[in-house]
C-alpha positions in Angstrom: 0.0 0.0 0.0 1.5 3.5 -1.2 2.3 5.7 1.7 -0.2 8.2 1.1 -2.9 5.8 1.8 -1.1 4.5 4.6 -0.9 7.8 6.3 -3.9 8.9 8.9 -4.1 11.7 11.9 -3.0 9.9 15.2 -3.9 11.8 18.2 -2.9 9.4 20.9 0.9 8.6 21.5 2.8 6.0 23.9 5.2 7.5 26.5 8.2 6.8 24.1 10.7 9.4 23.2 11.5 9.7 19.5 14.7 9.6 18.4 16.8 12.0 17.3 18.4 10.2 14.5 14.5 9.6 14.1 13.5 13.5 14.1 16.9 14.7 11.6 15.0 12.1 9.0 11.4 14.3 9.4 13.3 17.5 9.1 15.0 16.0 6.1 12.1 15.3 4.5 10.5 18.5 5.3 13.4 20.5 3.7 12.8 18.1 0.7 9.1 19.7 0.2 8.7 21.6 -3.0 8.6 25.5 -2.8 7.9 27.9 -5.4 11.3 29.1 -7.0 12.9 26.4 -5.1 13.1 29.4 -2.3 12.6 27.3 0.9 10.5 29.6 3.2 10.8 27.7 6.0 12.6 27.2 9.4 11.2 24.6 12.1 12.0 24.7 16.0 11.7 20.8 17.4 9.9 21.0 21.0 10.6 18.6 23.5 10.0 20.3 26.5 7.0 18.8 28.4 5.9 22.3 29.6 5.5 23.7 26.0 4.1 21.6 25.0 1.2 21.3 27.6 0.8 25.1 26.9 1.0 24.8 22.9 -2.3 22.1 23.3 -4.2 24.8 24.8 -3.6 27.3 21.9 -7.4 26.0 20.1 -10.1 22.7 20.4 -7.6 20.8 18.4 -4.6 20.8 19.5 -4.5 18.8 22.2 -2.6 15.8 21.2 0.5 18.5 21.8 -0.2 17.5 25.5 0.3 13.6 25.0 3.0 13.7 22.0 6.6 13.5 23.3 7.6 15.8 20.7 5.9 19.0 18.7 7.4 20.1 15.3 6.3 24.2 14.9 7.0 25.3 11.2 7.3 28.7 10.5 7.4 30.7 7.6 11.1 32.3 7.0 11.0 34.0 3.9 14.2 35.1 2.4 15.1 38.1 1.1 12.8 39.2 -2.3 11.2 36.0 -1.8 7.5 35.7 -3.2 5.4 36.1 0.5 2.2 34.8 -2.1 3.8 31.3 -2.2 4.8 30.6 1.0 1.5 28.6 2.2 1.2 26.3 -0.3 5.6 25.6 0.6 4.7 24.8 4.8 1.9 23.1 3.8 4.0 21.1 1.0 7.0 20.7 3.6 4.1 19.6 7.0 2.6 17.0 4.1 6.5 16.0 4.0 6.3 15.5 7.9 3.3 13.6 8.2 4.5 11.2 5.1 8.2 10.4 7.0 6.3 9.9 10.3 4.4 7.0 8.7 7.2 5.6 6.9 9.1 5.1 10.6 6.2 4.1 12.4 5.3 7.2 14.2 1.9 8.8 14.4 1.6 12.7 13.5 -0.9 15.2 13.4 -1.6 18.1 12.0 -2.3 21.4 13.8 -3.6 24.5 11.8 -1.9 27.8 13.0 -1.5 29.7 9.7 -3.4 32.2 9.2 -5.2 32.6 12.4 -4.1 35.4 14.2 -4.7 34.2 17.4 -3.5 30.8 17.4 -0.5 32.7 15.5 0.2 35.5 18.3 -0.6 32.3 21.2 2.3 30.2 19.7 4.4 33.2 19.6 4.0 34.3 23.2 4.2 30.8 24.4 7.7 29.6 22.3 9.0 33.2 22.9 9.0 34.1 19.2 9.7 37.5 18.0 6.7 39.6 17.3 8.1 39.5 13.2 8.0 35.7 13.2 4.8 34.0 11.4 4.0 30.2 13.2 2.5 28.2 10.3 1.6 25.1 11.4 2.4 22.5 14.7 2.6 19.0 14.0 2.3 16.7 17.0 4.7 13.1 16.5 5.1 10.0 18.6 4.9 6.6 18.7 1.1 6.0 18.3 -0.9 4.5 21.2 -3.1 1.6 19.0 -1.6 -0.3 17.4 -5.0 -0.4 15.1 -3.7 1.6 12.2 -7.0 1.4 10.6 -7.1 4.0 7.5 -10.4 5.3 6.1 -10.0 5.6 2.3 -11.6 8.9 1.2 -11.4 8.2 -2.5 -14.7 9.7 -4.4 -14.5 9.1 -8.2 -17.2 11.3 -8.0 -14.9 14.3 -7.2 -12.6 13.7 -10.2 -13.2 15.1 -13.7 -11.2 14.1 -16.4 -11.0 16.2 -20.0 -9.3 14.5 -22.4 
């Protein structure tokens, strides 16, 4: 089965730290997203701090599994200089995709959690990682080793949603 189909939010995680030979592979593949002009907007800051972690799964509903992951990946939006600021979405969400994808393909179980755009999830990340007022959080991605060990995938494919014009 590809990866793609393989992959699935997992919000529950065993008290196991993650490697760090285990975390250079998801930044790896994170840097390896595609980016518009091959300009790489991105930095990431690898929490494993227990504390900020509790804090960061009170930033929305959602993003709780931050409290029960033994690590938090925040990626953030670094644009360089006369990059194209239009682009830069579409390159985090490319390079959290990345994240998610390498997370499967060692075992781990990843979530997503949506910061980018909202202002207030943006300005709560800041305050509570100690960001500069300047930097822009795009999205937190909770990782660990998952809790179940039922890795049961719901397959969302709907020919109905495809048109082809030949």
């Amino acid at each position: 089965m590809s990866l793609c189909l393989r992959r699935k939010s997992v919000r529950k995680f065993l008290d196991s730290k993650v490697s760090d030979d285990m975390i250079e592979r998801l930044m790896m593949s994170a840097m390896q997203a595609p980016s518009a002009r091959n300009q790489q907007p991105w930095r990431f800051i690898v929490i494993k701090n227990p504390e900020l972690l509790e804090k960061l799964g009170g930033i929305s509903k959602g993003a709780w599994p931050l409290k029960e992951a033994p690590l938090g990946i925040l990626t953030m939006i670094d644009l360089p200089e006369g990059g194209r600021e239009a682009m830069c979405p579409q390159d985090l969400a490319a390079s959290t995709q990345n994240i998610l994808l390498e997370a499967t393909h060692q075992g781990l179980g990843a979530v997503w959690i949506g910061v980018y755009p909202l202002e207030d999830r943006m300005e709560k990340v800041k305050e509570i990682v100690g960001l500069d007022k300047d930097d822009q959080p795009f999205s937190l991605v909770a990782v660990g080793f998952p809790e179940s060990k039922n890795q049961h995938v719901t397959y969302r494919y709907d020919p109905a949603r495809v048109q082809v014009i030949e």
